[in-house]
C-alpha positions in Angstrom: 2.3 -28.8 7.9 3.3 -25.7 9.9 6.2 -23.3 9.0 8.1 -20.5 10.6 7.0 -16.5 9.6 10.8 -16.2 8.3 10.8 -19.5 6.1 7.9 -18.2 4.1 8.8 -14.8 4.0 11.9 -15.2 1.8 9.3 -17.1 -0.6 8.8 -15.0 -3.6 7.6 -15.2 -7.0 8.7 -12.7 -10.1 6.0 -12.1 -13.1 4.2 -8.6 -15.9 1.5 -5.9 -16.4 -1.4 -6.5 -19.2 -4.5 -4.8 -20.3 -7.7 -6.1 -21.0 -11.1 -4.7 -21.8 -14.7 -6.0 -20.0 -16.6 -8.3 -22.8 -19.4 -10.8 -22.3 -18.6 -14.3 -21.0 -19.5 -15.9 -24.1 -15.9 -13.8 -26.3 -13.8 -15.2 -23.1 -14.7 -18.4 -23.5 -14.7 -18.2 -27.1 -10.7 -16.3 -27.0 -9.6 -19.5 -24.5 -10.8 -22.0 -26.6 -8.9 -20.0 -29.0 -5.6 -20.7 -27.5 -6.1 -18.0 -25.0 -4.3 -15.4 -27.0 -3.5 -11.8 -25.1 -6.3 -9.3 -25.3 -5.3 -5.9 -25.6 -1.7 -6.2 -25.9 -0.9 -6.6 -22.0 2.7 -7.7 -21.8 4.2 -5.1 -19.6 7.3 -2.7 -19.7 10.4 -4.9 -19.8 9.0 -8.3 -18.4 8.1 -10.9 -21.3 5.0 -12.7 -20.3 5.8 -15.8 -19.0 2.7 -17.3 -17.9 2.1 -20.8 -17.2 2.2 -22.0 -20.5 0.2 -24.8 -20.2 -3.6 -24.2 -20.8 -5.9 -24.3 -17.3 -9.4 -25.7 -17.0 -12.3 -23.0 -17.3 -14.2 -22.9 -14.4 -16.1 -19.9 -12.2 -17.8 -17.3 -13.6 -16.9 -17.0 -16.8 -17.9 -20.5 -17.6 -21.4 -20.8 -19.9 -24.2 -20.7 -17.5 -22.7 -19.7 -14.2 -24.2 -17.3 -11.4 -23.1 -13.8 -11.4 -22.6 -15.0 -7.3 -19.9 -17.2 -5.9 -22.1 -20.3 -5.1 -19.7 -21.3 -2.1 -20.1 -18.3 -0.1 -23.8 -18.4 1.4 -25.3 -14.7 2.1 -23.5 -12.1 0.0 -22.5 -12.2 -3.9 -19.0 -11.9 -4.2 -18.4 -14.1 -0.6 -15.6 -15.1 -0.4 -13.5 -12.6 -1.7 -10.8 -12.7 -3.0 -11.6 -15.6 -4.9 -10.5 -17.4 -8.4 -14.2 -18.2 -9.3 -13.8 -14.3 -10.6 -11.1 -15.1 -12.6 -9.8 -16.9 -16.1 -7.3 -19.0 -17.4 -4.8 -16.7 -19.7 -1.9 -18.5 -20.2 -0.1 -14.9 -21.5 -0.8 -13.3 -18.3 2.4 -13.9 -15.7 0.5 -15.2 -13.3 -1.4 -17.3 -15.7 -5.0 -15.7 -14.6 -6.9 -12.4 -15.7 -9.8 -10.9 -12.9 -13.1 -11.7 -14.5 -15.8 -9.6 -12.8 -19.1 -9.1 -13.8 -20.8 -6.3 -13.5 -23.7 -7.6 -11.6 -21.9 -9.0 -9.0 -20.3 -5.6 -7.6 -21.7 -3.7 -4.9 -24.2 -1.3 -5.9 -24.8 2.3 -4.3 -28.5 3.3 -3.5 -29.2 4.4 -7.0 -28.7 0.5 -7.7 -25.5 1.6 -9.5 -23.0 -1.6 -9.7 -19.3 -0.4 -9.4 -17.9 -0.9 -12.8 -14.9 -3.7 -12.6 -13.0 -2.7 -16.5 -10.5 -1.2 -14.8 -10.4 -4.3 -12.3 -9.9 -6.9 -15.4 -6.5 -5.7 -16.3 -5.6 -7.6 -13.2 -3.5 -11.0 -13.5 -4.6 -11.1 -9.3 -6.0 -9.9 -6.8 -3.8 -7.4 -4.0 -1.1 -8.7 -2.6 -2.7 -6.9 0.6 -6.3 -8.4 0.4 -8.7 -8.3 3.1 -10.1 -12.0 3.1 -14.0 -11.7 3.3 -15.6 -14.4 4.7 -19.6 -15.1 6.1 -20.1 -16.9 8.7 -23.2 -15.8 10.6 -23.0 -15.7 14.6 -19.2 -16.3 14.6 -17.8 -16.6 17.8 -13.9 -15.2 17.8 -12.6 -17.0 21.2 -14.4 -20.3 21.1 -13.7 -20.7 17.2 -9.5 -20.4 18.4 -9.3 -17.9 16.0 -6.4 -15.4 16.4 -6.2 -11.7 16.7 -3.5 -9.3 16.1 -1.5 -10.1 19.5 -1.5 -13.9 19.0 -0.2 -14.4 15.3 2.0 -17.4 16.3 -1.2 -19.6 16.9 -2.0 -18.9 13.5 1.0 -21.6 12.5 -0.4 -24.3 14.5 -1.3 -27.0 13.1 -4.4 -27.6 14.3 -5.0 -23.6 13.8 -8.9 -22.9 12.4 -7.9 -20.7 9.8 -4.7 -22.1 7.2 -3.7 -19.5 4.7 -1.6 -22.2 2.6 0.6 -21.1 -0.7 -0.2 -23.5 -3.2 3.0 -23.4 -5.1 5.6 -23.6 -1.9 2.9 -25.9 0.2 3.9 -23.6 3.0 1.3 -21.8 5.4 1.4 -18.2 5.7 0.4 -16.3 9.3 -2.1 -13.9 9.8 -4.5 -12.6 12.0 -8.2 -12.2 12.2 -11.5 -10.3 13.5 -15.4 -9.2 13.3 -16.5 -6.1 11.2 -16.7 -3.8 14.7 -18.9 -1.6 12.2 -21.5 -4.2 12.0 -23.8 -4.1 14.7 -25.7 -7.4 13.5 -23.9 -10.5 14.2 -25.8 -12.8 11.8 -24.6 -10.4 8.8 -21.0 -9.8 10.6 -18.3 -10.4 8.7 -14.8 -12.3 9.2 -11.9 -10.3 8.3 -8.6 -12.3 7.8 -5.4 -10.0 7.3 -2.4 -11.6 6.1 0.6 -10.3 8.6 2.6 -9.6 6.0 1.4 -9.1 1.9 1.0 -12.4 0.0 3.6 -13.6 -2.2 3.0 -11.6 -5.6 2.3 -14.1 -8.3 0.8 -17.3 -6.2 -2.5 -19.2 -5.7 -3.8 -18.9 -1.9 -5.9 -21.6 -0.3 -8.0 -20.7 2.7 -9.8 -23.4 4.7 -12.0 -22.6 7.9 -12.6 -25.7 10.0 -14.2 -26.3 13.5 -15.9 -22.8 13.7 -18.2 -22.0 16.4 -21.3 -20.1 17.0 -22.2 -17.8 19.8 -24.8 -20.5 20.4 -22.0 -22.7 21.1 -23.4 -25.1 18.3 -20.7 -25.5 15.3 -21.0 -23.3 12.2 -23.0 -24.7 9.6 -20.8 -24.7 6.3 -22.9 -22.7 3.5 -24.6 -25.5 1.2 -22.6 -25.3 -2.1 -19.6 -25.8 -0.5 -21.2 -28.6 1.7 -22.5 -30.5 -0.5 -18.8 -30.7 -2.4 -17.0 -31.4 0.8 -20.0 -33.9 1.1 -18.7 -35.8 -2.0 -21.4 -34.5 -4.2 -21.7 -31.9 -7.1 -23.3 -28.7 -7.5 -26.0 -28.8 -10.4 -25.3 -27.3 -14.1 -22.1 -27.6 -16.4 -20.9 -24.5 -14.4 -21.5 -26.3 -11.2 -19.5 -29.3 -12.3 -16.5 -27.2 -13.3 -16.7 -25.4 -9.6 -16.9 -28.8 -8.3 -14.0 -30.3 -9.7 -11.6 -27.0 -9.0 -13.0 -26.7 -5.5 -12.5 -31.1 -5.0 -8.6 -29.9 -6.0 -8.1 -27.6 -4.0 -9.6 -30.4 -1.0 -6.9 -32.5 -2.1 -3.8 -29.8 -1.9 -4.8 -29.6 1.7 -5.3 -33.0 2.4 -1.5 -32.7 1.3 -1.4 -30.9 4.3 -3.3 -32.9 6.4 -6.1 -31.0 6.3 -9.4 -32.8 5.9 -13.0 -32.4 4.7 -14.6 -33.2 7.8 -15.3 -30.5 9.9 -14.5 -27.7 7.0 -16.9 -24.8 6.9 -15.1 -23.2 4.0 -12.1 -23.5 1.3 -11.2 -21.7 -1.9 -8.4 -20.2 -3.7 -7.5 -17.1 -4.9 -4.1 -15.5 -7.3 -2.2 -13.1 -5.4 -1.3 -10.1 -8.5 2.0 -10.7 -10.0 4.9 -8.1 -9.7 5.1 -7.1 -13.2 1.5 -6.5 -13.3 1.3 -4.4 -10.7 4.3 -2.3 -11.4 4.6 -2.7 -14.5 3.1 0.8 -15.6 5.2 2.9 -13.1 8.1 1.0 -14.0 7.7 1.8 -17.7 6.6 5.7 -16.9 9.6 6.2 -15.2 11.9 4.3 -18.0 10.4 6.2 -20.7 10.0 9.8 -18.9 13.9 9.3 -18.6 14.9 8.0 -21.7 12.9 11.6 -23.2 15.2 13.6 -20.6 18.5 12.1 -21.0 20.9 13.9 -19.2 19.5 16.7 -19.0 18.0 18.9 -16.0 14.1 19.1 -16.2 12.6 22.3 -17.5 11.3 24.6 -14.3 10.7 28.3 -13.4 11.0 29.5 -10.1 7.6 31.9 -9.7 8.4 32.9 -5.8 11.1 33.6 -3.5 10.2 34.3 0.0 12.9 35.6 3.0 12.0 35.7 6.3 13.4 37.2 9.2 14.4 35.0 12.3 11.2 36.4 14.2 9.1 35.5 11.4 10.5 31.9 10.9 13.4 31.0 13.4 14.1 27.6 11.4 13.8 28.7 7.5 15.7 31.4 6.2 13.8 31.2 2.7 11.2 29.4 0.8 11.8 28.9 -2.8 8.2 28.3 -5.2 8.1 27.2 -8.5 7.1 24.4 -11.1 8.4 22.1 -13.4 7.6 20.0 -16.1 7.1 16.2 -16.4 5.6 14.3 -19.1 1.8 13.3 -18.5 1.1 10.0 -19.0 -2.6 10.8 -17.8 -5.4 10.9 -20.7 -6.3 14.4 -20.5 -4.3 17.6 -21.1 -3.3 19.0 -18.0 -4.2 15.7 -16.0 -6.9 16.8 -14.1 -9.0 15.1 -11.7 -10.9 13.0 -13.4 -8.4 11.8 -16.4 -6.9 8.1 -16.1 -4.2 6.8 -17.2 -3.8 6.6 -20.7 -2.8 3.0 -22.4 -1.3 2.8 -25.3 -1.7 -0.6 -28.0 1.0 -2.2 -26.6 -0.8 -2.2 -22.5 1.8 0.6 -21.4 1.2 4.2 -20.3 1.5 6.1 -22.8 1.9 10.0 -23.4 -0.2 12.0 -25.4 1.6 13.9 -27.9 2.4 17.0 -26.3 0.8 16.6 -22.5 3.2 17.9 -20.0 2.1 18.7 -16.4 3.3 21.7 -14.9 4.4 20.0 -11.4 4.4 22.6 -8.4 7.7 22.7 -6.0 8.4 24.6 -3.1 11.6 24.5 -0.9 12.9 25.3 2.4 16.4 26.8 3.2 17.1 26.6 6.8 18.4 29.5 8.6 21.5 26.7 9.2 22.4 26.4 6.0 22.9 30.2 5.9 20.5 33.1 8.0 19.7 35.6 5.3 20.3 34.3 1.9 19.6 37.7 0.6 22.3 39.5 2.4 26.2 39.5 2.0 28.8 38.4 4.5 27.1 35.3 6.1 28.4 32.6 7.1 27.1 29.8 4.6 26.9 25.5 5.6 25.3 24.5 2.4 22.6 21.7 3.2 22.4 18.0 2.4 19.3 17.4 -0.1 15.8 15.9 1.1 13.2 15.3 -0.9 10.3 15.7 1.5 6.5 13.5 1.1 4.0 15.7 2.8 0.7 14.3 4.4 -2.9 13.9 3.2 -4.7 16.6 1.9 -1.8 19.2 2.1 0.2 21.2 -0.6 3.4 21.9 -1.3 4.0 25.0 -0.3 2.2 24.5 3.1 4.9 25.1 5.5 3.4 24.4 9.0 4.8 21.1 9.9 5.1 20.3 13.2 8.7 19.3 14.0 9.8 18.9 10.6 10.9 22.7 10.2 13.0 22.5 13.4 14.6 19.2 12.2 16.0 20.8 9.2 17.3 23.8 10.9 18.9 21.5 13.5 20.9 19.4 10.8 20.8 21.7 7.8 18.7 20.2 5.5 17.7 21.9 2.0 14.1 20.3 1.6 11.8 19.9 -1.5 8.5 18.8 -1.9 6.1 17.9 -4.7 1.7 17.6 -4.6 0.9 14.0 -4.2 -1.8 14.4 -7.0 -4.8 12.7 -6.3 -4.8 13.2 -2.8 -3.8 16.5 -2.0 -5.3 19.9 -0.9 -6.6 20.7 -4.3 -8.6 17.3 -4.2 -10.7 16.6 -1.5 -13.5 17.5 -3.0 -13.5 15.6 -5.9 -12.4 12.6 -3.4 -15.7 12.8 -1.2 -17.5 12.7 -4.8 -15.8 9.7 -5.4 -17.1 7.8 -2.1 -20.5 7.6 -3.9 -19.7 6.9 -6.9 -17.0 3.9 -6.4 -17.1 3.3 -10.2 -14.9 6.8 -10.7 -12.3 5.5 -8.3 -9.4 4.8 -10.9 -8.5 8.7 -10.8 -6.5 8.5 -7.7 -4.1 5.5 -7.9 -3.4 7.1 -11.8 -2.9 10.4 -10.3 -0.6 9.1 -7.9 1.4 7.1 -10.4 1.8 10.3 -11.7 2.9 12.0 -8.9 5.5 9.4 -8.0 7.1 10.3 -11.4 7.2 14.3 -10.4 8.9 13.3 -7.6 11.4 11.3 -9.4 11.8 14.6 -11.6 11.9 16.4 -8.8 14.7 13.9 -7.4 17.1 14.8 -10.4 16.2 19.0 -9.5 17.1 18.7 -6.5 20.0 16.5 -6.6 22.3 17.2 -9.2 24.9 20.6 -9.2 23.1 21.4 -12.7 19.9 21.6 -11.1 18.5 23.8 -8.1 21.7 24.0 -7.0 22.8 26.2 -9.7 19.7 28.3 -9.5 20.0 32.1 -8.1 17.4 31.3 -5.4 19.2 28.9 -4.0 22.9 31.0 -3.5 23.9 33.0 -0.9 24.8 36.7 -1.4 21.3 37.3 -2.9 22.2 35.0 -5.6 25.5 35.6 -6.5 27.0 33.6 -4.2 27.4 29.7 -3.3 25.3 27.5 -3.8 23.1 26.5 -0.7 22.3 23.1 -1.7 25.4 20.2 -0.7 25.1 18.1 -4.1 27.9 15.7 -3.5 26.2 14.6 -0.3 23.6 11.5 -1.5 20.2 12.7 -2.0 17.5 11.1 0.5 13.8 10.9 0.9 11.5 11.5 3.9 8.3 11.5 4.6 5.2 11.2 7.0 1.8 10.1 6.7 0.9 10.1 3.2 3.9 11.5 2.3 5.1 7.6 3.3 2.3 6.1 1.7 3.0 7.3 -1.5 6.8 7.4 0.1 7.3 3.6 -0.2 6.8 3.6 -4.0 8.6 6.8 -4.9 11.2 4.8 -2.7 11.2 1.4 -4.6 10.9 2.6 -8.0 13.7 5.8 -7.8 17.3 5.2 -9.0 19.1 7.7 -7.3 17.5 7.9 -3.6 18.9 4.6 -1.9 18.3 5.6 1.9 14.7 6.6 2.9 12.8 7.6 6.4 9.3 6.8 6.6 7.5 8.7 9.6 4.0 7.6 10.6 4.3 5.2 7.8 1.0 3.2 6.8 0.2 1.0 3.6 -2.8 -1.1 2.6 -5.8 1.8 2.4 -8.2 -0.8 2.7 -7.4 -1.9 6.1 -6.5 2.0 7.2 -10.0 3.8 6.0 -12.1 2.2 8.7 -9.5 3.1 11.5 -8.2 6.4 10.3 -10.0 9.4 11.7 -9.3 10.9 8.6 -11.7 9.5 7.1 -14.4 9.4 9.7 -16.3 12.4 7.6 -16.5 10.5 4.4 -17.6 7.4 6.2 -21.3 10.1 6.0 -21.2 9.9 2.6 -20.4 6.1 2.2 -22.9 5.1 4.4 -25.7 7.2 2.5 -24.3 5.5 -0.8 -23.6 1.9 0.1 -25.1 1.4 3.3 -24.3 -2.2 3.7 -21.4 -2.6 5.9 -20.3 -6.0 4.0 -20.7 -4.3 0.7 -18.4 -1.4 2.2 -15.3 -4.1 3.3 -15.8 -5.9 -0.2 -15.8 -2.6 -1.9 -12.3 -1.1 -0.1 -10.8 -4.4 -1.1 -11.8 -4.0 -4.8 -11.0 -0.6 -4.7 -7.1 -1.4 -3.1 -6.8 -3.4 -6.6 -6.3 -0.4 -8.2 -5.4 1.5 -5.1 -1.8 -0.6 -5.0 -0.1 0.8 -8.2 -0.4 4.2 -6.3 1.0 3.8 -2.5 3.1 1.1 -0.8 1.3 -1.6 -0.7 1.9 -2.4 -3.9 5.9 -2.1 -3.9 6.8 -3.5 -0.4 7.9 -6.7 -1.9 10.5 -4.4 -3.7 11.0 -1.8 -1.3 14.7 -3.2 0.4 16.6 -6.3 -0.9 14.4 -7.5 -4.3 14.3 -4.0 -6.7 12.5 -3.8 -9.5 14.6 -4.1 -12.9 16.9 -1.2 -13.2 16.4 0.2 -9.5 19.0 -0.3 -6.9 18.5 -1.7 -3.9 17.4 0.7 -1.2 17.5 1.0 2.5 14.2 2.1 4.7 13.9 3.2 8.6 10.3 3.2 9.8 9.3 5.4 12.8 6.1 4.9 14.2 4.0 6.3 16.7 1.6 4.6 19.4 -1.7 4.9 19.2 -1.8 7.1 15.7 -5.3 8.1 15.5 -4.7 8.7 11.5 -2.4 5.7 10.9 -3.4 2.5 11.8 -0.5 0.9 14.0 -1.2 -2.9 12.8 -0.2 -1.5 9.1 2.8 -0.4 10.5 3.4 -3.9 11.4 2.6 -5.5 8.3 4.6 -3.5 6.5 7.6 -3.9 8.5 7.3 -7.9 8.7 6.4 -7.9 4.8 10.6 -6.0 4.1 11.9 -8.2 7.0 12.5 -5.0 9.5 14.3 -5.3 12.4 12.6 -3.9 15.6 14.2 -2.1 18.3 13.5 -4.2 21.8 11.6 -3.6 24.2 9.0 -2.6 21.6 6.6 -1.1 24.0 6.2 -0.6 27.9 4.5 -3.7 30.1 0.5 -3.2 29.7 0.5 -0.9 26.4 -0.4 -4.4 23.8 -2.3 -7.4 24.2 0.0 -10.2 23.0 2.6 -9.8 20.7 1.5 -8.1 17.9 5.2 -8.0 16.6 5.8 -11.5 16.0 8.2 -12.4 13.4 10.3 -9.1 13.7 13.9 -9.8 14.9 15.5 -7.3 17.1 17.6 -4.7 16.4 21.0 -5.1 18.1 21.2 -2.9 21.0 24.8 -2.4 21.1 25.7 -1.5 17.8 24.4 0.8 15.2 22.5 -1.6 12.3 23.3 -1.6 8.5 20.6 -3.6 7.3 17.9 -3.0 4.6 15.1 -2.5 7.4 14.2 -1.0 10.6 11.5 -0.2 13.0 11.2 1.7 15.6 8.1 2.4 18.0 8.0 5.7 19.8 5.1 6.0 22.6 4.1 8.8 24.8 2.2 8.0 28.0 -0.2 10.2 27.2 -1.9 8.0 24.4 -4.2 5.9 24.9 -4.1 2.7 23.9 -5.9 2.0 20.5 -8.9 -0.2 20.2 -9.4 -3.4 18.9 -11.3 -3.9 15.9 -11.5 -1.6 12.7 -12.3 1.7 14.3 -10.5 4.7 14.6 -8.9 5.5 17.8 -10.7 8.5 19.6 -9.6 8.7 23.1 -7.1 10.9 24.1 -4.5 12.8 22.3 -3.3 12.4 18.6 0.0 11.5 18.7 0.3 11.3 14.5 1.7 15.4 14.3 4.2 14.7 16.8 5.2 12.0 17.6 8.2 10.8 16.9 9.0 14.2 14.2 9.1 16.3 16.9 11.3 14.1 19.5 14.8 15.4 19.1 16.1 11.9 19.8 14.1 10.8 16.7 15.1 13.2 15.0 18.7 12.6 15.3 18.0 9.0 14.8 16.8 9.3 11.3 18.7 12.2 10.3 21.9 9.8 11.2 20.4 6.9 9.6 19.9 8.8 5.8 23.5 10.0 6.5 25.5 6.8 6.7 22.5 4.1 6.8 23.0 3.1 10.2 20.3 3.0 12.9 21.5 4.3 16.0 19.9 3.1 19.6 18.6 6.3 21.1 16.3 4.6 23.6 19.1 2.1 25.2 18.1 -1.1 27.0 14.2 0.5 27.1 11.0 1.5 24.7 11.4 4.4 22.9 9.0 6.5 25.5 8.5 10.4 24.9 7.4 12.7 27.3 5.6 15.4 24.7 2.7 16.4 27.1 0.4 16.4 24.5 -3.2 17.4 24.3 -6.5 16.7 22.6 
């Protein structure tokens, strides 16, 4: 029973954040049995637990007696992943499941240390973004039918060999599908299924495989647990009789379907995280840093001014240093790499008496906005507010951004930017430590929860009359004049790279940015590591560490559990036309470049189908993608300027080459990601209009968005 991309993307589901602490299989059996009540106090910030408030029959992992393994999944532990054999019934939950993960069945580095899954059990889901993990030994792509990133339609067919099918709405949901390319050995490769666009937050996935094919040409032999189920038979033990009935259930949803036993390799189900779980904490670190402030301005000191003369800096007149505080919800004083977040009795973030991080800023006056804001006499244009989201690994006060500089001269833009802690300058370091040690991995997305709420701060600073604005280094007349900074004009965010990574949530979770420009934009690290060159270096360190390439893919997608509270992925669902309580709706213009060697492209795309962005038509020139890896975007209307909640727009320079296929980094050719489109001026005045008045203009006409940059390696 096939479906259209747009019918299931307006599917949605709204649940709430808990906690819960690791114990031994034989307590969580015990606490179901004892009406399943909440461990740890999990309900989340301002969503009551719903739940599905009928109890659920135990089966999986946590059942008496059961492997630490999946027994359906044939060579590795964990196969398939994600998978509700590593979950349990908790009826207080919103989603009605808690992630159950024993240590044992983790991926362990060569020190045969198992990555520790606590901070993985607080989990009502799995991401919203998963990878879908699957063996199947000498897989052949093309003779299988199985579709890749330009043929996404086929993957709605009914006959397709893949169905991703949401249990709750019976409808199936498209995606598209390849080999580990970083796997040399075909009998160990394995099958990567991405969703094109994120799984609807709060519902149970099925995923059947049927009719596969070998590169023998002899059909794929289902792995024997499953097997002998679809077979009509039982796996051995109490715990195999309680996978057996679950897994016969989820044979007979998709025989609703029309989908039969004969011929399956593989089916399972998985819960897709619910919304309130996965925001819940940012949601209630925002709400209560807020309710402390009140009205008032943040606390800051400005501790450097800087002029420069037009031959030092043609575009900025001045840069303006300082810091400012914001309440620490991190468990250390001072939050410093290493701290997490700290969780109060109640399952919220909650501040320790006292801890207040001292948040760096820096600004830039463009020589627009006046040309010597230390001198007398000039001519002042004050300069609409933009809070700026830098890329990876840089700081604040780095000022060499390509294109970005001449964009705020150009339209007199007063811009401020914030570190995106956990990921910038000051942290790489500690980051490649954290590539052999996977267990230590919950530092960033805290950090970056964090750092979303400095920017939110940092939002009020920079928006209101009684902040920057009123602040000497920001007046003309060395300080004693007007102000430089236009605070009735609506403050706006934009940002590249990271800087939209992180940009999506400061976007979806802020109440007074409502227009926002993501350049470059990317979500969903565990599908961007293995293609970004940015993070060819730590691959080094990985593979000494965990040198199994299946154990690396099952690793990123554990690791984006966590991963999601910090960057888009995460808050997509809520990013345009379905906010999270309190938070207005929002408005978000993607620009993205061909061929990004830092940035995968097909994020990009399943970003944009996952907020229902419009496209702008032709997408690319004749010969420059195989299929249509843009299925299910409508176009942008090329007559008119577009109001709607979402855009995308593709900007390609010949020079580029195309990307490859498969989960490697492009390295051929120039880098488009510094460039391209911040430093086209038609770009530029295309999103510069848009956070004005929310309309997306057609620069390009009746044609692709083409550049002409002549850029080099």
């Amino acid at each position: 029973m096939g479906t259209t991309l747009r019918a299931h993307l307006g599917a949605r589901s709204w649940r709430t954040p808990r906690r819960w602490t690791a114990v031994t299989a034989a307590v969580v059996v015990a606490t179901l049995l004892a009406a399943c009540q909440p461990i740890d106090g999990l309900v989340g910030h301002g969503f009551p637990g719903r739940g599905t408030g009928r109890p659920q029959p135990a089966w999986g992992v946590s059942v008496p007696g059961a492997s630490a393994c999946n027994p359906l999944g044939g060579q590795q532990c964990m196969l398939p992943f994600p998978s509700d054999y590593y979950t349990v019934p908790d009826p207080s939950m919103p989603s009605g499941r808690r992630v159950d993960i024993p240590t044992a069945a983790t991926p362990a580095n060569v020190a045969g240390v198992h990555v520790d899954p606590t901070t993985l059990m607080r989990n009502d889901g799995f991401s919203p973004g998963s990878d879908i993990l699957v063996s199947v030994p000498n897989l052949d792509l093309s003779a299988s039918g199985i579709p890749g990133s330009g043929d996404i339609a086929a993957s709605l067919a009914p006959g397709a060999s893949i169905v991703l099918l949401d249990a709750r709405t019976m409808q199936r949901l498209p995606y598209w599908a390849e080999l580990d390319a970083r796997n040399p050995n075909p009998a160990t490769r394995l099958l990567i299924v991405h969703p094109a666009a994120n799984l609807p937050e709060g519902d149970r996935i099925i995923v059947a495989l049927r009719h596969l094919t070998t590169t023998s040409g002899a059909p794929a032999r289902a792995p024997s647990g499953f097997a002998a189920i679809a077979a009509g038979g039982s796996l051995p033990g109490a715990s195999g009789r309680a996978v057996t009935r679950h897994i016969d259930g989820v044979l007979a949803t998709l025989a609703r379907d029309g989908i039969r036993r004969n011929g399956l390799y593989l089916a399972w189900d998985f819960t897709v995280i619910s919304r309130q779980n996965l925001t819940g904490w940012m949601v209630s670190m925002r709400d209560q840093a807020f309710a402390q402030l009140g009205n008032a301005m943040p606390a800051y000191t400005v501790t450097k001014v800087v002029d420069f003369t037009a031959a030092q800096n043609p575009q900025v007149s001045r840069q303006v240093i300082g810091t400012f505080d914001v309440p620490s919800f991190l468990d250390q004083p001072g939050s410093p790499m290493g701290s997490t977040m700290n969780v109060g009795p109640n399952g919220e973030p909650q501040q320790l008496p006292g801890n207040v991080e001292h948040a760096v800023f820096a600004c830039l006056i463009p020589r627009s906005a006046d040309p010597n804001p230390a001198a007398s006499g000039q001519p002042v244009k004050p300069g609409r507010p933009v809070l700026y989201g830098k890329g990876l690994f840089s700081v604040a006060t780095d000022m060499d951004i390509l294109g970005v500089r001449e964009s705020l001269d150009t339209y007199d833009l007063v811009q401020c930017s914030t570190n995106s802690l956990g990921l910038d300058g000051n942290d790489v370091a500690y980051d490649a430590g954290l590539v052999q040690h996977l267990s230590n991995f919950a530092t960033v997305p805290d950090h970056l929860q964090q750092a979303v709420l400095d920017n939110l701060f940092l939002e009020r600073l920079l928006g209101s009359a009684r902040g920057f604005a009123a602040n000497p280094a920001f007046r003309a007349d060395g300080g004693m004049g007007p102000s430089l900074v236009d605070t009735s004009l609506p403050l706006t965010y934009y940002g590249n790279s990271e800087g939209s990574l992180i940009g999506g949530v400061i976007t979806a979770v802020s109440t007074q940015v409502h227009r926002a420009v993501l350049g470059v934009p990317s979500m969903n690290y565990s599908i961007l590591l293995d293609r970004s060159v940015d993070f060819t270096p730590f691959f080094d360190l990985l593979d000494s560490s965990y040198p199994s390439p299946s154990e690396q893919l099952l690793g990123f997608d554990l690791l984006q559990m966590l991963w999601d509270r910090g960057e888009t992925d995460g808050y997509v669902e809520q990013l345009t036309n379905h906010p999270l309580p309190g938070t207005p709706p929002h408005q978000v213009l993607l620009q993205m470049a061909f061929g990004d060697h830092q940035v995968a492209n097909v994020t990009t795309e399943i970003e944009a189908r996952t907020i229902h962005a419009r496209v702008h038509t032709p997408v690319l020139r004749p010969g420059r993608a195989t299929g249509n890896p843009f299925f299910g975007l409508r176009p942008l209307p090329n007559d008119r300027p577009y109001r709607g909640p979402a855009a995308l727009v593709l900007w390609d320079d010949p020079s580029v080459a195309v990307p490859p296929a498969g989960n490697v980094p492009p390295t051929v050719g120039p880098d488009p990601h510094d460039s391209v489109p911040r430093a086209v001026p038609a770009a530029q005045a295309q999103f510069v209009h848009f956070l004005e008045t929310g309309e997306v203009v057609n620069v390009c006409g009746d044609a692709p968005c083409v550049t002409n940059l002549s850029l080099s390696e």
